[in-house]
FIMIFI-422269 format. One record per atom (N, C-alpha, C): atom name; x negated, y negated, z. Coordinates in Angstrom, 1 decimal. Each point is the difference from the previous one (the first is absolute). Example, Ala and Ser with C-alpha at 12.3 -4.5 7.8 and 13.67 -1.06 7.14 Angstrom:
REM residues 2
atom	u	v	w
N	-13.2	5.7	7.8;
CA	0.9	-1.2	0.0;
C	-0.9	-1.2	0.0;
N	0.4	-1.1	-0.7;
CA	-0.9	-1.1	0.0;
C	0.8	-1.1	0.8;
REM end
This chain:
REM residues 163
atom	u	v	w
N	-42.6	-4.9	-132.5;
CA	-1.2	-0.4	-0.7;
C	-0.9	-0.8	0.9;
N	0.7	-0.9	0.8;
CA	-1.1	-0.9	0.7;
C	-0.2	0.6	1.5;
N	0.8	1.1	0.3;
CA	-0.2	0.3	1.5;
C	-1.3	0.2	0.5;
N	-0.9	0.5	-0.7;
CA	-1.5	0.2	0.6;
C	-1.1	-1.4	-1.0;
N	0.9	-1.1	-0.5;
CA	-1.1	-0.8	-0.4;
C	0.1	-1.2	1.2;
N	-1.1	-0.7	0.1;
CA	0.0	-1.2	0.7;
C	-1.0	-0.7	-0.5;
N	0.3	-1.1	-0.5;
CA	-1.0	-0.7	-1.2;
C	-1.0	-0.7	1.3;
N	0.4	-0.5	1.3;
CA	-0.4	-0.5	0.6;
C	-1.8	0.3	0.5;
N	0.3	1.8	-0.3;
CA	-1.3	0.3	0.1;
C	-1.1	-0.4	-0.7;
N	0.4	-0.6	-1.2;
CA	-1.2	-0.5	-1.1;
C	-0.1	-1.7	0.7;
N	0.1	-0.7	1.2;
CA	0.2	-1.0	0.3;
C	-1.1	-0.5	0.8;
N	-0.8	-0.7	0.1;
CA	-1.0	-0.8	0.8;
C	0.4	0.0	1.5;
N	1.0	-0.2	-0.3;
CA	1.0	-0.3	1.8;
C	0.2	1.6	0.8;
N	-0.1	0.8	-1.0;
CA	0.6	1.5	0.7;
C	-1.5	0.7	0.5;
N	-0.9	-0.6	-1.5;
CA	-1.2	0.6	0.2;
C	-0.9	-0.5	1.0;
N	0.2	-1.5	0.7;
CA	-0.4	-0.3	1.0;
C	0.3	0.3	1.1;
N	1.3	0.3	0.2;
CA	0.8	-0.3	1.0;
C	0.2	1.9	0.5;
N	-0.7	1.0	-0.6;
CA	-0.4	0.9	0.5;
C	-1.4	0.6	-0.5;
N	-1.1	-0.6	0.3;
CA	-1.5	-0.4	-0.5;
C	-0.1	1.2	-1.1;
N	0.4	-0.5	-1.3;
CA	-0.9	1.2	-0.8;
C	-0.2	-0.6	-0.8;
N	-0.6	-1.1	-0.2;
CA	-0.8	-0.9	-0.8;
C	-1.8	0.5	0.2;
N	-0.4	0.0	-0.6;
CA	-2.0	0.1	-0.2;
C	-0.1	-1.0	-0.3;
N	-1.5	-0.2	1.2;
CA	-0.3	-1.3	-0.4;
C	-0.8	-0.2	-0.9;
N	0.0	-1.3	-0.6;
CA	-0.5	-0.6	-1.4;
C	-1.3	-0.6	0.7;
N	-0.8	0.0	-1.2;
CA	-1.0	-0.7	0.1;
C	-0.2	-1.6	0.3;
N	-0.5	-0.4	0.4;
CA	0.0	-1.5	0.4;
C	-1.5	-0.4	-0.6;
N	1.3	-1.4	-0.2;
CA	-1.7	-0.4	-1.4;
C	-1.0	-1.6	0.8;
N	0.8	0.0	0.6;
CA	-1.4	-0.6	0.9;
C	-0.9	1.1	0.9;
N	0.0	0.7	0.8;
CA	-0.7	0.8	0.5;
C	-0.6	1.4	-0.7;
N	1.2	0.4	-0.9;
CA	-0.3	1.0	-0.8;
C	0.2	1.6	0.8;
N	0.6	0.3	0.7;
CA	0.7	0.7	1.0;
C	1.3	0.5	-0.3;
N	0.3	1.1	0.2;
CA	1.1	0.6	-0.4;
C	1.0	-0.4	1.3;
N	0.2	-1.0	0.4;
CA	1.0	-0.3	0.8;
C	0.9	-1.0	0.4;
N	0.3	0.0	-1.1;
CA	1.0	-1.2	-0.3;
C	1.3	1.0	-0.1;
N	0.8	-0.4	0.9;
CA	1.2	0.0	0.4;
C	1.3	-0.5	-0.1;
N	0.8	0.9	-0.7;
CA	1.7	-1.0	-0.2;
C	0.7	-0.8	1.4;
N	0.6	-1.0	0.1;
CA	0.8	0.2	1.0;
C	1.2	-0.9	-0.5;
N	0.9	-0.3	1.0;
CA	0.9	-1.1	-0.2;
C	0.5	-0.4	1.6;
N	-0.1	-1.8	-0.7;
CA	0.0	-1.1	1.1;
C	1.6	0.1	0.5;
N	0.3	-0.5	1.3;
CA	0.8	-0.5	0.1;
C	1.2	-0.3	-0.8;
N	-0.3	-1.2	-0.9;
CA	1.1	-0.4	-1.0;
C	0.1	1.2	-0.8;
N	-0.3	0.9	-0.4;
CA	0.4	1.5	-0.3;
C	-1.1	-0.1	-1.3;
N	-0.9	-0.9	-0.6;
CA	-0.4	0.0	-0.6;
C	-1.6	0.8	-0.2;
N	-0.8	0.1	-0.8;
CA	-0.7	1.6	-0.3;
C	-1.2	-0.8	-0.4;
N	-1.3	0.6	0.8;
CA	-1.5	-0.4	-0.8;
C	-0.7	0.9	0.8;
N	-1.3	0.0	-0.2;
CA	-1.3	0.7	-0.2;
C	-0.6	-0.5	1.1;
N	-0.8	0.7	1.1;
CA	-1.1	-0.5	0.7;
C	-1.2	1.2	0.1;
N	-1.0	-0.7	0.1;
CA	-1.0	0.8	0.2;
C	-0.5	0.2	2.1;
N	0.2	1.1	-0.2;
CA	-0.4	0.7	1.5;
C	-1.3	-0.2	0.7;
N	-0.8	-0.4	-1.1;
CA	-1.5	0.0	0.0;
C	-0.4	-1.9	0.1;
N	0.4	-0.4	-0.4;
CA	-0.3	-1.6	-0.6;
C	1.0	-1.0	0.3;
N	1.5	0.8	0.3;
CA	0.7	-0.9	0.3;
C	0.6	-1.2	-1.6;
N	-0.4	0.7	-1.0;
CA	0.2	-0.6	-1.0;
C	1.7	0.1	-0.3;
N	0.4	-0.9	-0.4;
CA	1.2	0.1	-0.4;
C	0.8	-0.1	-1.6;
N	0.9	0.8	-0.6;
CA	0.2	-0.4	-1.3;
C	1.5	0.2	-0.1;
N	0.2	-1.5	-0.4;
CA	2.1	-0.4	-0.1;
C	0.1	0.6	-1.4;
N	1.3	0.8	-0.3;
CA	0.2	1.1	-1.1;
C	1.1	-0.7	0.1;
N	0.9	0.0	-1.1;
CA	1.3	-0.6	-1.0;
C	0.2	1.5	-0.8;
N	0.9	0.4	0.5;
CA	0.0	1.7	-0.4;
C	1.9	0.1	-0.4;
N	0.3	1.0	-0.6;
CA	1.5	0.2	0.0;
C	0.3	1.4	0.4;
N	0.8	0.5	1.1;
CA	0.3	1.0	0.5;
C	0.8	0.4	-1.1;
N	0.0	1.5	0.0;
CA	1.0	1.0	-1.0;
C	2.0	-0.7	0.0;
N	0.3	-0.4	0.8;
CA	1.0	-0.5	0.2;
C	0.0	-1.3	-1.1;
N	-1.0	-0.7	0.4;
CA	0.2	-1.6	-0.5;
C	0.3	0.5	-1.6;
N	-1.0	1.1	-0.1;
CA	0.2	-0.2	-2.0;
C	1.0	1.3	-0.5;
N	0.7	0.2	0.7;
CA	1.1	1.3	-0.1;
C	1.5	-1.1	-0.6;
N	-0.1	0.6	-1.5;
CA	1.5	-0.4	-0.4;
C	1.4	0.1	0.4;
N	-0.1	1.3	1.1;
CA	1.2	0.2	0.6;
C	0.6	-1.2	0.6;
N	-0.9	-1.0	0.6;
CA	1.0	-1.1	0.4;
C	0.0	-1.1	-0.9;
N	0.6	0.2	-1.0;
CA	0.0	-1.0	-1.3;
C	1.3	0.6	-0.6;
N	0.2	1.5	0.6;
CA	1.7	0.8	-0.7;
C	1.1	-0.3	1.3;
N	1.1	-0.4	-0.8;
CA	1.3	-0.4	0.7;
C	0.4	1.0	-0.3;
N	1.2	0.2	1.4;
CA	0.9	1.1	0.5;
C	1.5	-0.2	-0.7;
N	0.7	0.6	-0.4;
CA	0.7	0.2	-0.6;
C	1.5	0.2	0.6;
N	1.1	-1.0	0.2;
CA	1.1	0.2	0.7;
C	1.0	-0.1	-0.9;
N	0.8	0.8	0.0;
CA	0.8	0.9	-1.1;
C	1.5	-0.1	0.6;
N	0.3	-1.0	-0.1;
CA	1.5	0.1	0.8;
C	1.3	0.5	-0.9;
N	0.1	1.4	0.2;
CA	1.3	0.4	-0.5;
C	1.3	-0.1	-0.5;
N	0.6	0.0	-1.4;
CA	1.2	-0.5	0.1;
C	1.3	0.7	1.1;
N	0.3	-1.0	0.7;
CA	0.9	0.2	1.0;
C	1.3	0.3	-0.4;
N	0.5	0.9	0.9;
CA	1.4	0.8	-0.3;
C	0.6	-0.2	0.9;
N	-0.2	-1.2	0.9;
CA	1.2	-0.2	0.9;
C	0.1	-1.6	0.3;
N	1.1	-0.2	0.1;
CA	0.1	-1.6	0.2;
C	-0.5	-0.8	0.9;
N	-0.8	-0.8	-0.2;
CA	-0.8	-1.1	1.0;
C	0.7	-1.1	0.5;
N	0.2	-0.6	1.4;
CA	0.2	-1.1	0.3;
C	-0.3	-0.8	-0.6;
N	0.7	-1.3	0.1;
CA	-0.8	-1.5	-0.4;
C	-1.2	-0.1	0.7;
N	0.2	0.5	1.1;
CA	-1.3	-0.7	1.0;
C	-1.2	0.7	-0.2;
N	0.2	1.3	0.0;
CA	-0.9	0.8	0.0;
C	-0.8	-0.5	-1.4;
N	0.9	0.0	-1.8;
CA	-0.4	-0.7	-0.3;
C	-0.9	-1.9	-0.4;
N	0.7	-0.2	1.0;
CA	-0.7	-1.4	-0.2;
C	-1.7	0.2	1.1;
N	0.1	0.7	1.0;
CA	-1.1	0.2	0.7;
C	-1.1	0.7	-1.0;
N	0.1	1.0	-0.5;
CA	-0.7	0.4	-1.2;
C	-0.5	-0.5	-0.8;
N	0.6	-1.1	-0.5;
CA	-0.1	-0.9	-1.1;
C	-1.0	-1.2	0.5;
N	0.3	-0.2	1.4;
CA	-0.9	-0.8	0.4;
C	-1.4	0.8	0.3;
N	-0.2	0.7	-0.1;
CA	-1.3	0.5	0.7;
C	-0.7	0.3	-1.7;
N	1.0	0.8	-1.1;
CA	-0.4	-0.4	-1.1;
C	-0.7	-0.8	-1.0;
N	0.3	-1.5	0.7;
CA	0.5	-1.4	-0.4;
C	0.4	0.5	-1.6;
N	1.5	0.0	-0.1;
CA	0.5	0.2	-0.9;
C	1.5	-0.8	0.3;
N	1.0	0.1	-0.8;
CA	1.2	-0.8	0.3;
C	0.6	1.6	0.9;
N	1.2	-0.7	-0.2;
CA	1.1	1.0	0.4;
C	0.6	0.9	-1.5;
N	0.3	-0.5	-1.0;
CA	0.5	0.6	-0.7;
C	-1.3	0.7	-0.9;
N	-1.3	0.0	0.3;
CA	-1.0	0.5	-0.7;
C	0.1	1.3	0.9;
N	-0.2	-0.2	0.9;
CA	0.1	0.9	1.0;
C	0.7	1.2	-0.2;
N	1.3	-0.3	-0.3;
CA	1.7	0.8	0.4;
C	-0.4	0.7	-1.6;
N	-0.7	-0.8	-0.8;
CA	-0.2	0.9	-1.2;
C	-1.2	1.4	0.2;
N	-0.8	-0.6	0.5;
CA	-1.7	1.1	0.3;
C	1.0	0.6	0.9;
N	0.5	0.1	0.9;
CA	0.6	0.8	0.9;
C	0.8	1.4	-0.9;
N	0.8	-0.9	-0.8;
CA	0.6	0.9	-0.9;
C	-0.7	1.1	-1.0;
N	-0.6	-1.2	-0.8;
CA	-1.1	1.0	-0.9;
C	-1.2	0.9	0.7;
N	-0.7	-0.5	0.8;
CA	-1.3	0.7	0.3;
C	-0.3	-1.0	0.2;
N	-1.6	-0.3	0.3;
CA	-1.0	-1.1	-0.2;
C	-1.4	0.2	0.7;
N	-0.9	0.0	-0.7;
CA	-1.9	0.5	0.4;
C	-0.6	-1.3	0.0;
N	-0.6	0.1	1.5;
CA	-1.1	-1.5	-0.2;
C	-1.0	1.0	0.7;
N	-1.3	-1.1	-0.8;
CA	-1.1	0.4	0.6;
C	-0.8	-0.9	0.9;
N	-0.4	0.1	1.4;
CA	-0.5	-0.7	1.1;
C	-0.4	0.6	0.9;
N	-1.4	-0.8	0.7;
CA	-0.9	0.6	1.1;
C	0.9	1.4	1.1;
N	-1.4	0.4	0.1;
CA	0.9	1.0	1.3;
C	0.8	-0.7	1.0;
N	-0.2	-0.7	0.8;
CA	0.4	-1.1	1.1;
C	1.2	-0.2	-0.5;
N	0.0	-0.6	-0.7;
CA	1.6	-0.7	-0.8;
C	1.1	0.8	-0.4;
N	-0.8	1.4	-0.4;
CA	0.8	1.2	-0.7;
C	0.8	0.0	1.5;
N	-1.1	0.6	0.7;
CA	0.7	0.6	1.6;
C	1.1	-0.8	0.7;
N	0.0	-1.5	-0.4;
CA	0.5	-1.1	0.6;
C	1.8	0.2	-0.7;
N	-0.5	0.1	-1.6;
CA	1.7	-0.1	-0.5;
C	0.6	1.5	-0.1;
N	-1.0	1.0	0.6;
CA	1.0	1.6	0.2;
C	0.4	-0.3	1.3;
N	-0.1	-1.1	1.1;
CA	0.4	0.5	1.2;
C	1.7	-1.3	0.1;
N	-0.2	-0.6	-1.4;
CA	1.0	-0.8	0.0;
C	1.1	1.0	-0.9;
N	-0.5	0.5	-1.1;
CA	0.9	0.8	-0.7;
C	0.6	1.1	1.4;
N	-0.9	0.7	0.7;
CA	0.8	1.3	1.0;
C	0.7	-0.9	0.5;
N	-0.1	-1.6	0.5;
CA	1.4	-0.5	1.0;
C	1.3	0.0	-0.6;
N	-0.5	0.1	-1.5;
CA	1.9	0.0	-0.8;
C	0.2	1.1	-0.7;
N	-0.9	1.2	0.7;
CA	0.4	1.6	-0.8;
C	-0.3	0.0	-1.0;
N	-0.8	-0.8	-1.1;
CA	-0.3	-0.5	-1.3;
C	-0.9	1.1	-0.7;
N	0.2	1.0	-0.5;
CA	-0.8	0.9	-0.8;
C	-1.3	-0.3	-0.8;
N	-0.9	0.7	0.6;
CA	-1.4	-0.5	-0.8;
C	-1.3	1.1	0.2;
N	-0.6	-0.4	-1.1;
CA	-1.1	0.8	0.8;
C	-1.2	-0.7	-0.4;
N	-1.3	0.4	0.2;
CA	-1.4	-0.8	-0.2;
C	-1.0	1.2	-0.2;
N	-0.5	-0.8	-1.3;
CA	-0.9	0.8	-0.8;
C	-1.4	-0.7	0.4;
N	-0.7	0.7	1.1;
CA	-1.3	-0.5	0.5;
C	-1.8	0.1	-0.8;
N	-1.0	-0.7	-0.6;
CA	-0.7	0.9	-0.4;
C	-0.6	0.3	1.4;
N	-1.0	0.7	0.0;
CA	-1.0	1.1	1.2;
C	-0.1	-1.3	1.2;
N	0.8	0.2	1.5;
CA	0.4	-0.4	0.8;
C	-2.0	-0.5	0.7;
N	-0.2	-1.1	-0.2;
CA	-1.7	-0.1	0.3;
C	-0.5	0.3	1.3;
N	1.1	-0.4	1.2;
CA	-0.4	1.2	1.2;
C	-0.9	1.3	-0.4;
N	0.6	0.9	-0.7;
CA	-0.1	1.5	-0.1;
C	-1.5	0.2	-0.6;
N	-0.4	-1.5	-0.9;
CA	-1.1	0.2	-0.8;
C	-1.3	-0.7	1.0;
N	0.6	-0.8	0.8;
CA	-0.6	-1.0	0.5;
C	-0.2	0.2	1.9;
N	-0.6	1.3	0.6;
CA	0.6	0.4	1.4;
C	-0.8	-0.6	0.9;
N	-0.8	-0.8	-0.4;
CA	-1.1	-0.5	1.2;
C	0.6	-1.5	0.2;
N	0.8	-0.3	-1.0;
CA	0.4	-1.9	0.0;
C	0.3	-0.1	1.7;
N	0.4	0.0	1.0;
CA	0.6	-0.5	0.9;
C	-1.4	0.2	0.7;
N	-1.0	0.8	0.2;
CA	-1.2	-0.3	0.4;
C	-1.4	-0.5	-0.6;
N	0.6	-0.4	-1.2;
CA	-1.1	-0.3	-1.1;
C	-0.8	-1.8	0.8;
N	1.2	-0.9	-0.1;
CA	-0.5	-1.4	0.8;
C	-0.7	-1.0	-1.2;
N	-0.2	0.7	-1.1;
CA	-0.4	-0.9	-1.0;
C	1.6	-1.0	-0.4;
N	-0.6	-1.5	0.4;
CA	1.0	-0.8	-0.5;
C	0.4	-0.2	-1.2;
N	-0.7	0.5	-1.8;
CA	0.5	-0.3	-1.1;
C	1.2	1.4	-0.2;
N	-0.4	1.1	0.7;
CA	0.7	1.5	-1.0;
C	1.8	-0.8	-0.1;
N	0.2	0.6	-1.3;
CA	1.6	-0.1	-0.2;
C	0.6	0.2	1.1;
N	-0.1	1.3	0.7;
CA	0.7	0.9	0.9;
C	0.3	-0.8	1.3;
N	-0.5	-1.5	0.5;
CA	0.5	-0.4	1.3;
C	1.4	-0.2	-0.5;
N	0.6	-0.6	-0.7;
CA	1.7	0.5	-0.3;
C	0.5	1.0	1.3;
N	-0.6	1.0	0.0;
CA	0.4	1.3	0.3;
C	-0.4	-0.2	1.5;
N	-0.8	-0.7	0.5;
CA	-0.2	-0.2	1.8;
C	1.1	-0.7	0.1;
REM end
């Protein structure tokens, strides 16, 4: 579904950053050439080409107001069918912050928490060190939605996570 979308295109930063912005009118001179750009700090305003006029914008990129990063990933850890160390579970348990015997139970039964991508990825690479069955139910991975983030340079977008 998302292979040919890139929200990024509807973006100030994308549309600057390969000139297909039209220039606006400028209301001091009255000139059609007022121009997007963005400063250094990655931040985005208006100049006029003609006058040199300038205009500071407080804008929200497609990213900023996108709910996808408001949804938690979903880690599903499987009831286990084979016997766990002590160690293996006490390390688990720590990373869980849960006891030991809370643990040795979720281990047994199943157990679903929901938490940031980062964190998800953080407690799957502790579950693979103890062979720990699981899987993760992701919503829409924001890379895929989001392909200009690593050259975008605006310091608010969600997506620096991802640099």
């Amino acid at each position: 579904m998302l292979k040919n979308m890139d929200s990024c295109k509807e973006c100030i930063a994308y549309i600057i950053h390969h000139d297909l912005a039209e220039p606006g009118i400028c209301e001091d001179c009255g000139q059609y050439t007022m121009v997007w750009k963005q400063d250094r700090a990655g931040t985005f305003y208006a100049e006029c080409t003609n006058c040199g006029s300038l205009v500071a914008v407080d804008l929200n990129t497609p990213c900023e107001q996108d709910s996808l990063f408001e949804q938690q990933v979903q880690l599903v850890i499987e009831p286990q069918s084979h016997a766990l160390n002590k160690r293996a579970i006490l390390d688990v348990a720590r990373q869980f912050h849960l006891n030991v015997l809370q643990m040795r139970e979720k281990l047994i039964d199943g157990y679903t928490i929901e938490a940031e991508n980062i964190e998800v990825d953080y407690l799957a690479k502790v579950l693979d060190q103890y062979e720990i069955n699981y899987r993760i139910i992701r919503p829409i991975d924001p890379r895929e939605k989001y392909r200009y983030y690593e050259k975008c340079g605006y310091p608010y977008t969600p997506m620096r996570r991802y640099i």
